[in-house]
N, C-alpha and C positions, 0 to 999 in steps of 0.2 A: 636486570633480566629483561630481553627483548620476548615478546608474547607473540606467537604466531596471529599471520592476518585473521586466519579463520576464527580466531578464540576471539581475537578483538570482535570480528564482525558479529560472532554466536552473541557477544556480553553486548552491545548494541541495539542486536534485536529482542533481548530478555528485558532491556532495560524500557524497550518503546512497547512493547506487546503485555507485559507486565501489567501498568494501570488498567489498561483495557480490561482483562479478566480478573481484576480486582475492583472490577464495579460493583456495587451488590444491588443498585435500584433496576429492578425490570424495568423495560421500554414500554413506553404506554401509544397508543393508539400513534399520536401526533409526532411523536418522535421514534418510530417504527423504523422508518423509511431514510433517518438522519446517523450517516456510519461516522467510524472515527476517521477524522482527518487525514491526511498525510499517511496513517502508517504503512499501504505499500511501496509509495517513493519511496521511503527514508526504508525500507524491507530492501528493497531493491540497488539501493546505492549502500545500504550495510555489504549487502552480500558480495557485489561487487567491488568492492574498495582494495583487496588482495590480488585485483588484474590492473593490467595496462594497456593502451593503446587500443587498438582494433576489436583485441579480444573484450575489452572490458564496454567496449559502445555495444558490439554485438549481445553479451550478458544483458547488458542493460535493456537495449530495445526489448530481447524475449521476457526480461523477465518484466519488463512494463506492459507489455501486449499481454501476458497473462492478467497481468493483473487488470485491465479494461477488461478481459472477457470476464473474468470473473466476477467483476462488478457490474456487466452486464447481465449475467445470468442473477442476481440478487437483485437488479432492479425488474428482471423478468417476476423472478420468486411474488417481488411485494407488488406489482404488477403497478408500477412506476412506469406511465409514458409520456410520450410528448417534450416538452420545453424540460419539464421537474426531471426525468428523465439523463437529458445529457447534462443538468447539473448534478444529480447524485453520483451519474460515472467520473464526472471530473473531483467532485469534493470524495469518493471513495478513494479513488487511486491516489489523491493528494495533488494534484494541479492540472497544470493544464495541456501538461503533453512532454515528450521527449524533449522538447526545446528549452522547456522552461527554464532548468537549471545552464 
């Protein structure tokens, strides 16, 4: 039985978003400011994985651009600047740019 892309991509991101909200220790002071790794590239290339071609770069770029902004406004939130700063956007979003992969 072949599974539609989208169900594959939906059990993908249940399967990476999952441990996350299965943490039960609060973040203390020091590790406030330290998100989880990877999980919106690997959001972003789940979601994406059901297109081709043209379409599927374009997906991709938007939904990686969201994802810097919104890792930017969380390093706004914890008022993260400077150098610390554009390393929290890059370990938020999970690397280091569109290129990467």
């Amino acid at each position: 039985m072949k599974l539609p892309s989208a169900a594959v991509a939906a059990s993908l991101v249940c399967l990476i978003v999952a441990p996350v909200f299965a943490q039960t220790a609060p973040p203390t002071a020091s590790t406030a400011t330290v998100p989880v790794p990877a999980t919106r590239r690997v959001t972003c290339l789940a979601t994406t994985a059901s297109l081709k071609g043209q379409d599927k770069r374009d997906q991709m770029q938007l939904c990686l651009a969201q994802a810097r902004l919104d890792c930017l406004k969380q390093a706004i939130d914890q008022k993260v600047v400077g150098e610390p700063r554009k390393n929290f956007i890059k370990t938020c979003v999970g690397g280091d740019g569109p290129g990467q992969h």
